[in-house]
Phi, psi and omega in degrees: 000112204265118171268137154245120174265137162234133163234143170199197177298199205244012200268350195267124173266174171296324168312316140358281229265334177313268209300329143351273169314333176275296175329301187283346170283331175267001158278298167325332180286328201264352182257347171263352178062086170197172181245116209325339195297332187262008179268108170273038202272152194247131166243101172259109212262151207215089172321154189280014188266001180235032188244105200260139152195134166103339157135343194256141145314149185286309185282012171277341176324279194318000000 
């Protein structure tokens, strides 16, 4: 039963995340031969003051 974390920003929405979560689930199902039902995915979502790149905050970007 394969779980997938997606982690990003706090930027999404949920209809976003529907579809999301269906599209990657069912490319995992189809490179794994399983059934969308065995597929897990996790969405972790992050503000952008705790998210650092490049040496920076996300929020220091903007």
């Amino acid at each position: 039963m394969p779980v997938i974390t997606i982690a990003g920003n706090n930027g999404i929405s949920v209809e976003k995340k529907r579809e999301m979560v269906k599209n990657v689930s069912k490319v995992v199902a189809d490179a794994y031969d399983l059934p969308i039902e065995a597929i897990t995915v996790l969405v972790q979502a992050y503000e952008k003051e705790s998210i650092g790149v490049a040496g920076e905050l996300l929020s220091d970007r903007e």
